[in-house]
N, CA, C and O of each residue as an XYZ file, in Angstrom:
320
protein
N      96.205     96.239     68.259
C      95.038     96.829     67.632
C      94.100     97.322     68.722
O      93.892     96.674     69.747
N      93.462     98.668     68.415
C      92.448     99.395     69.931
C      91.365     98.116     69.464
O      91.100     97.658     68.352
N      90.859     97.760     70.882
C      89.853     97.302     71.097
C      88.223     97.641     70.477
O      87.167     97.049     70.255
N      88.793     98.932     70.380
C      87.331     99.937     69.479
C      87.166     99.268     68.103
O      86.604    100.008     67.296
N      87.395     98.466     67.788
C      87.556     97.967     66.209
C      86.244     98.219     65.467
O      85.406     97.670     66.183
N      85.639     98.732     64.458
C      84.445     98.470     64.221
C      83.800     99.866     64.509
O      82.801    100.228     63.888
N      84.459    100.726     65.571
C      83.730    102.218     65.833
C      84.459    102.849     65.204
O      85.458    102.311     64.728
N      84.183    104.258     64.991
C      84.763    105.237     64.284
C      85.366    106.052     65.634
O      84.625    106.364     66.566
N      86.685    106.329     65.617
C      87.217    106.922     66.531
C      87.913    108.133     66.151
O      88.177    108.208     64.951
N      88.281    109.121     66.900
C      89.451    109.792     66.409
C      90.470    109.256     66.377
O      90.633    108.502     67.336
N      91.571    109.311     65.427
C      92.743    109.109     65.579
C      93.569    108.685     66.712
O      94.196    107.653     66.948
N      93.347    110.024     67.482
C      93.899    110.319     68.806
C      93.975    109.401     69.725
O      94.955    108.834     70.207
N      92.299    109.252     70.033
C      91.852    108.550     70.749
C      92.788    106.828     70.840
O      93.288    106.279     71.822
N      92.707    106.279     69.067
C      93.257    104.849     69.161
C      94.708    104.873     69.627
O      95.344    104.083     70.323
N      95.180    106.512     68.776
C      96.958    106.059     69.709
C      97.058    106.358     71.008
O      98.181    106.016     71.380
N      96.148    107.050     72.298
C      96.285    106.776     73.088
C      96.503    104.948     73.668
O      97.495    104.414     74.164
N      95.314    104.449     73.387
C      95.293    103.060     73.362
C      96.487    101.818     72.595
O      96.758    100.621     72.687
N      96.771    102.618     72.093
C      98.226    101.917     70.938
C      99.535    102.635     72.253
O     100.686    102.279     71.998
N      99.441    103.193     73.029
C     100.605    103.863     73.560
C     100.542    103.037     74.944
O     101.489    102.335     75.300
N      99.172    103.191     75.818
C      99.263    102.384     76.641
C      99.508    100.794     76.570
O      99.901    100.289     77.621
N      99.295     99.788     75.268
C     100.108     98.969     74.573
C     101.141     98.713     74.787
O     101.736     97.955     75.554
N     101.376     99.400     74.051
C     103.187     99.889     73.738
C     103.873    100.107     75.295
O     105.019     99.736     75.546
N     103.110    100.675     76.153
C     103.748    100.757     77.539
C     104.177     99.668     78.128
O     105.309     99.365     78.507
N     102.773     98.874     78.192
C     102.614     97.427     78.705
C     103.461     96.883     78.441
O     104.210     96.264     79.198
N     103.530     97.010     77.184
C     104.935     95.486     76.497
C     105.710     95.783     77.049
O     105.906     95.021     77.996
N     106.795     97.102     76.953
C     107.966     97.588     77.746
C     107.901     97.107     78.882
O     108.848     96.456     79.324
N     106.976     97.281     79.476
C     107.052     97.354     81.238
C     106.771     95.891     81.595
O     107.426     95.546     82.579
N     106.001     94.940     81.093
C     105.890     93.444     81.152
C     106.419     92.412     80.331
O     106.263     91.206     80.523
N     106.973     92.879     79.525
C     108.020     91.847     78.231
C     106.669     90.806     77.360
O     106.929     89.778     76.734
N     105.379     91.340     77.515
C     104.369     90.554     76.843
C     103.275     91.797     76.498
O     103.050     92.595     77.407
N     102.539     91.987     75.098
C     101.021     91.804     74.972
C     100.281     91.443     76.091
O     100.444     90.367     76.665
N      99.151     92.624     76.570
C      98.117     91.902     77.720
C      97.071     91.366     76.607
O      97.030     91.344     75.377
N      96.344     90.995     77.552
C      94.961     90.359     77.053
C      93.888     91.344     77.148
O      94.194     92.371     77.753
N      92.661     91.263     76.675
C      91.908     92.267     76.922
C      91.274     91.887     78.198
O      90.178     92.442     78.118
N      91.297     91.548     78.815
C      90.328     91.384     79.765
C      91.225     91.632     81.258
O      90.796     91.937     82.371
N      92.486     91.399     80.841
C      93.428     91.749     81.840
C      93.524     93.222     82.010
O      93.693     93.700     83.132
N      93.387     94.227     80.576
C      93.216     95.328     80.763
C      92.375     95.979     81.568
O      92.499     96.904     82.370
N      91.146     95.051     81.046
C      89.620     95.735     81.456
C      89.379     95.655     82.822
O      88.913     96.608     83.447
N      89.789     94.118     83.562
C      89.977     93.852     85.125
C      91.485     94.384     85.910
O      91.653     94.258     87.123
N      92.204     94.806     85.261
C      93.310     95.507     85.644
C      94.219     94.232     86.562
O      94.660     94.313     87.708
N      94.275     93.396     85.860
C      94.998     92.164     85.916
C      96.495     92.042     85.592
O      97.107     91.074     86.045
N      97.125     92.958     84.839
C      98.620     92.988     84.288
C      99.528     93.061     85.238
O      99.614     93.992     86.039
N     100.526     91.709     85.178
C     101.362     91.508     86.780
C     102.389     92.629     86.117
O     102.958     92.566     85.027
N     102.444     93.600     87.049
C     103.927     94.845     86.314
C     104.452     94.436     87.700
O     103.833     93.964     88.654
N     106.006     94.798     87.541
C     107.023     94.441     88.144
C     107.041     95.454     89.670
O     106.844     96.640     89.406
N     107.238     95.171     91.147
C     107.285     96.153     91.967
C     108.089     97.030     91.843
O     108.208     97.729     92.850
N     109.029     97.426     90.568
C     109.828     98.564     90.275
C     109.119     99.266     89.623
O     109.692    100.326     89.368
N     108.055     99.198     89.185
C     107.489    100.686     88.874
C     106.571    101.057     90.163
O     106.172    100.333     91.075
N     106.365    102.541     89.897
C     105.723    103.637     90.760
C     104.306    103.434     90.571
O     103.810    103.713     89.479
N     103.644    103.007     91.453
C     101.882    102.545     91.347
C     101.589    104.250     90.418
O     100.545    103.842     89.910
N     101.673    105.331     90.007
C     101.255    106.156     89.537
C     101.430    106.066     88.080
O     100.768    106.371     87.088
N     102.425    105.601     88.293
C     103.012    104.868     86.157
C     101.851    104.310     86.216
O     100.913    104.988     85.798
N     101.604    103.136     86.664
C     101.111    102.050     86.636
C      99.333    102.385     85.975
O      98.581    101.908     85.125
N      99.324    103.455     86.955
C      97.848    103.755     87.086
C      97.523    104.461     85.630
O      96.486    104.238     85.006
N      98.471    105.263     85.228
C      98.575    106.101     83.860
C      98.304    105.181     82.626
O      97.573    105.559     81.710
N      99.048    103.702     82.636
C      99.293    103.110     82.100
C      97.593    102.561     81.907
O      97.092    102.226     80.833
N      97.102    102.573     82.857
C      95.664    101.728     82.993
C      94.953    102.080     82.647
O      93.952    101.490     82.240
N      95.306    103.897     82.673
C      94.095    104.765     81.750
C      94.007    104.773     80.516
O      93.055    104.657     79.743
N      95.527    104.978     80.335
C      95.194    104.688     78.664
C      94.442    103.346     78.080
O      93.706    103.454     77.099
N      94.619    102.291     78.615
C      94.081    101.166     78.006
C      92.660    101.291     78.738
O      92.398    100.166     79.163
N      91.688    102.139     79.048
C      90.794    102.477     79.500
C      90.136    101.626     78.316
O      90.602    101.494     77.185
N      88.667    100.945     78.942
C      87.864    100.382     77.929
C      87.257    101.898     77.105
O      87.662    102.153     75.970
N      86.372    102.725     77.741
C      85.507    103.416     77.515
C      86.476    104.578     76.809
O      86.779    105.425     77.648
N      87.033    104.841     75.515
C      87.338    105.749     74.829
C      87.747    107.049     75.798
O      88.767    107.397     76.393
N      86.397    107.575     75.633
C      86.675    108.741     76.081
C      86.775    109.166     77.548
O      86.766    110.353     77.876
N      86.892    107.945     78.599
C      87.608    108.315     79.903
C      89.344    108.070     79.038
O      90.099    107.926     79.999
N      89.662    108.034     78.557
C      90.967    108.099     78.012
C      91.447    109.397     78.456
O      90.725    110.381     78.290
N      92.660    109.511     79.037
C      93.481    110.498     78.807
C      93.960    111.047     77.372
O      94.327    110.230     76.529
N      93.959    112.739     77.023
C      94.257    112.801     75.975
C      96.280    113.089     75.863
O      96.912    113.255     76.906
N      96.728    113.093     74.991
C      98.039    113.270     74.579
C      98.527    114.324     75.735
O      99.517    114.066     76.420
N      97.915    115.298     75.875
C      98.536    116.984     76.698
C      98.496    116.077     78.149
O      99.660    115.888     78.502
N      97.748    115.601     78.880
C      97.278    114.981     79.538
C      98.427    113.573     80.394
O      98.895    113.353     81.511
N      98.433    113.055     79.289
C      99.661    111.837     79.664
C     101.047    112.859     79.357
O     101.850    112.368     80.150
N     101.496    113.552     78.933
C     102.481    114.017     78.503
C     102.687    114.978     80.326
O     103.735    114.808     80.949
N     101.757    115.734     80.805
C     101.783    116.345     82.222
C     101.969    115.712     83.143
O     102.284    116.276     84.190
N     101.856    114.477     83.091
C     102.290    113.017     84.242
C     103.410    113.866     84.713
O     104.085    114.596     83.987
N     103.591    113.659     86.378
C     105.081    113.653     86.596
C     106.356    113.034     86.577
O     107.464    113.556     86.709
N     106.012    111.721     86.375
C     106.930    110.919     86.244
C     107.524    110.975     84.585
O     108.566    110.430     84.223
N     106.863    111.540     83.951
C     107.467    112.073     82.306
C     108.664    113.229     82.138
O     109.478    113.416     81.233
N     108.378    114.045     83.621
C     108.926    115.169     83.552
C     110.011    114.948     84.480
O     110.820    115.847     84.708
């Protein structure tokens, strides 16, 4: 569930946050915590590329709209 609970968001906005989620789990075999997000605490494995990593961090960005949007994470190079 986005952390925004309670605000009115765009859509968009929460599945960014539902995607960087969804990343996490893949890439750590667990749900973070919120605060692990927020302090950028999530032990990821030295097989990923610190630039994943970093992508990954944006999306779970506290502040909404420093969020990357969809066009945005999709231009990553490591997607392509």
């Amino acid at each position: 569930m986005d952390q925004d609970v309670g605000e009115f968001l765009p859509p968009y906005i929460q599945d960014i946050y539902s995607l960087g989620m969804i990343s996490c789990d893949m890439m750590t075999k667990e749900l973070p915590k919120r605060a692990d997000t927020v302090n950028k605490k999530i032990k990821f494995e030295e097989v990923y590329q610190t630039s994943l990593i970093e992508l990954v961090y944006s999306m779970l960005e506290k502040n909404p709209t420093k969020r990357p949007n969809i066009a945005q994470v999709l231009q990553h190079p490591l997607l392509f």
